[in-house]
NULUM-264841 format. One record per residue: residue in three letters; x, y, z of N, C-alpha, C, O in turn. Coordinates in steps of 0.05 Angstrom, whole numbers, plus 5000, padded with zeros to 4 digits. Example, Ala and Ser with C-alpha at 12.3 -4.5 7.8 and 13.67 -1.06 7.14 Angstrom:
ALA526448865156524649105156526449345156528549345169/SER525749555142527349795143525850015157526850235161/
//
This chain:
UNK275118684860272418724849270518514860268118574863/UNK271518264866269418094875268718174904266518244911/UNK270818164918269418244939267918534940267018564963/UNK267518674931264818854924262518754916260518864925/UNK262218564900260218404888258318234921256018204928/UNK261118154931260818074966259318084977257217964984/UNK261318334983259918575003257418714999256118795018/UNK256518754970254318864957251618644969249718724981/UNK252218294960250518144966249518144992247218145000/UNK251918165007251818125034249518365045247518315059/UNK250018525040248918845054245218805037243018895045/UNK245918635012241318695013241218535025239918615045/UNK242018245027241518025053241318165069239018135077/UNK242218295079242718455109239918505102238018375109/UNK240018735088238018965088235218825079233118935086/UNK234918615066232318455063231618265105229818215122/UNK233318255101232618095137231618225151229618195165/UNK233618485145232118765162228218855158226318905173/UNK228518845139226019015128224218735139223318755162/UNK223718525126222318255136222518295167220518375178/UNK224518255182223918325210221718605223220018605241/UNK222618805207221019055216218518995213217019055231/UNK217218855185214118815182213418655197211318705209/UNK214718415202212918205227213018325247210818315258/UNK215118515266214418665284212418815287211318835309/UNK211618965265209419195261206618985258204519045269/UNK206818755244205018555243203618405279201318355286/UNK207118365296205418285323204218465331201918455339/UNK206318735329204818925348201119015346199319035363/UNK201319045321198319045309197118875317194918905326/UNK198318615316195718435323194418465354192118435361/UNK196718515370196318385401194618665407193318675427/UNK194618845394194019075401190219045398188719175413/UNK189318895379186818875369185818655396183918685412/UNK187518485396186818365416186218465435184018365439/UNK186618595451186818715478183918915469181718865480/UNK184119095452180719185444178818975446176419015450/UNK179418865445177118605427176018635456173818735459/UNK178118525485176918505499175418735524174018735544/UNK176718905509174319225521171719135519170019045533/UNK172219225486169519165469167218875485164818875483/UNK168918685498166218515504164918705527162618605531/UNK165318885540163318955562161919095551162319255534/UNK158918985568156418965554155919355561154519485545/UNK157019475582155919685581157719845564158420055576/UNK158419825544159220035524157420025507156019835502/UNK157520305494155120365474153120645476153420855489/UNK151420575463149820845466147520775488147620535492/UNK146220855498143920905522141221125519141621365518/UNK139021015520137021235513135921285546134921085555/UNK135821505562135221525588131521525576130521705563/UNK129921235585127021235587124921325613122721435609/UNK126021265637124721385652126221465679128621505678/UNK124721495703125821685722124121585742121721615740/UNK125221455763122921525792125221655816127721645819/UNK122821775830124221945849122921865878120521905884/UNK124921745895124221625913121121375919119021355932/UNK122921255897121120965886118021055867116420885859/UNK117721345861115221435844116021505819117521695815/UNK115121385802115621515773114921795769112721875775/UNK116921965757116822185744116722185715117422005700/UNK115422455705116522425666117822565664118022745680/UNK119422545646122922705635121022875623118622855619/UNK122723065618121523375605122723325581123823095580/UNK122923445563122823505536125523515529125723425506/UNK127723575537130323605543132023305549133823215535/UNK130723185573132022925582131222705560132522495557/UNK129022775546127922485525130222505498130122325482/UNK132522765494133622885475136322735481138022755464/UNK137022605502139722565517140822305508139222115507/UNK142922275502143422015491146822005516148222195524/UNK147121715522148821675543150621495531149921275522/UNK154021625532154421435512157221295530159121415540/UNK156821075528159820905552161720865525160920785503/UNK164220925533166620825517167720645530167520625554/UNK169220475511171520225512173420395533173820245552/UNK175220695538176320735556175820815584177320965595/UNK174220745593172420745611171821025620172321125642/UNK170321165595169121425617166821475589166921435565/UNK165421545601161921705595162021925591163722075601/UNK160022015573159422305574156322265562155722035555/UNK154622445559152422475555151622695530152222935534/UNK150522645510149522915492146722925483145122785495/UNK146223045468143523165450144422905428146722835424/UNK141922785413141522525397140322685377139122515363/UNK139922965366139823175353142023325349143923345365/UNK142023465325143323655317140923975328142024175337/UNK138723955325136724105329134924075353132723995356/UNK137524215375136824275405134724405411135324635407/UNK132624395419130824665421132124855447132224745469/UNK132825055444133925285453133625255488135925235498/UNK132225255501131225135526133024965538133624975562/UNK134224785517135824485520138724645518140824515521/UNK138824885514141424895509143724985525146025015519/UNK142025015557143425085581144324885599145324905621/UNK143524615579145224375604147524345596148124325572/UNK149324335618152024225611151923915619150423795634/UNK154023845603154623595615157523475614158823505593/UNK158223355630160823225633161922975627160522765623/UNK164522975626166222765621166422655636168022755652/UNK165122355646166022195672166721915668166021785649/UNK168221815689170321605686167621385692165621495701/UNK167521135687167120885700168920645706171120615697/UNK168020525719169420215737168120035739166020065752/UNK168819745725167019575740167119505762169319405767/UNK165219495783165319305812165219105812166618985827/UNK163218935795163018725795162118605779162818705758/UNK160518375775160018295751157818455730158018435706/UNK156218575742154118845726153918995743151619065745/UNK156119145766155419325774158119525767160319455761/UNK156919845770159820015758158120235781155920285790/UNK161720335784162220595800161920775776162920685755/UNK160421055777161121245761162221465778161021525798/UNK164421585770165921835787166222135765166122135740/UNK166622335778167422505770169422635779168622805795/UNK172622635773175122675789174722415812174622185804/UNK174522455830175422295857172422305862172422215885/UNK169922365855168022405874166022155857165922115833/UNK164722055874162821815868160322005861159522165878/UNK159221985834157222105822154021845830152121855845/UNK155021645811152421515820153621165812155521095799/UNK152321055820152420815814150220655794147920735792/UNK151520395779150120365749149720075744151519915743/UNK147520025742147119675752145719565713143719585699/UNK148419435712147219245683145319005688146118795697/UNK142019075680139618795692138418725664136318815656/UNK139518605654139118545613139718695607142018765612/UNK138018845591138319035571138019215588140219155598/UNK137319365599136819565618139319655631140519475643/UNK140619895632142220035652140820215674139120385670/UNK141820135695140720265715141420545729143520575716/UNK141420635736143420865753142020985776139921105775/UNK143620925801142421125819144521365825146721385815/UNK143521505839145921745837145921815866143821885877/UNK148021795877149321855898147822075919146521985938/UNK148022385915146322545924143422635928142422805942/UNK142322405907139322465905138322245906139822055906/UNK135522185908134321955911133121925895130721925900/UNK134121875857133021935832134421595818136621535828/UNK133421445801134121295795133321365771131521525769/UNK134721255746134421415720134521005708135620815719/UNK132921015684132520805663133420845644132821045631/UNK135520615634136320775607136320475584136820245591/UNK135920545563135920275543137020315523136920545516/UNK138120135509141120125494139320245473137020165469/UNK140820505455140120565430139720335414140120095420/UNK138620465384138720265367140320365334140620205316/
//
């Protein structure tokens, strides 16, 4: 009989070491995990983006009614997409598509934007201001951090 009493002690020791081990594990893993976000999160180009203006081969243009609707939004996993900053598209607006695209930093405020393998445009952080020129066209777009 004693040694059941033992063996009984022995096995929640066991089984208390166990459990205490599993939570500090689940405890590092959690932590190191925030960590590593934390440091996504410092690049300055994540966030939301309001596209303000447009010149086209160094002349200012005005966005139409559609592009002032666009909100540009950079994620912590490095890819972009673009939407309506409305729920109440005006109908007109409702034939743009837009895509899911990756970014890269190059350098210290400059980023590659791609779509699959193809270089879409390039995106220059100058303060607050994001820049973008775009690869095929000679359109440079202004954009300023939502609020």
């Amino acid at each position: 009989m004693e040694n059941n009493i033992l063996t009984k002690r022995n096995y929640l020791g066991i089984l208390k070491v166990l459990t205490f081990s599993f939570f500090s594990l689940v405890l590092v893993v959690s932590c190191s995990t925030d960590n590593e976000n934390e440091s996504s999160t410092n690049n300055p180009i994540v966030g939301n983006w309001i596209l303000v203006s447009r010149t086209v081969s160094d002349v200012p243009v005005a966005l139409d009614e559609c592009e002032t609707l666009i909100v540009l939004t950079v994620r912590e996993n490095q890819t972009l997409f673009s939407q309506f900053n409305t729920s109440e598209v005006p109908e007109k607006c409702q034939t743009l598509a837009f895509f899911e695209l990756a970014w890269e930093q190059d350098s210290a405020s400059f980023y590659n934007i791609t779509l699959g393998t193809t270089m879409v445009s390039t995106m220059e952080l100058n303060n607050n201001q994001l820049i973008e020129r775009l690869s095929d066209r000679d359109w440079v777009n202004f954009y300023e951090r939502a609020e």
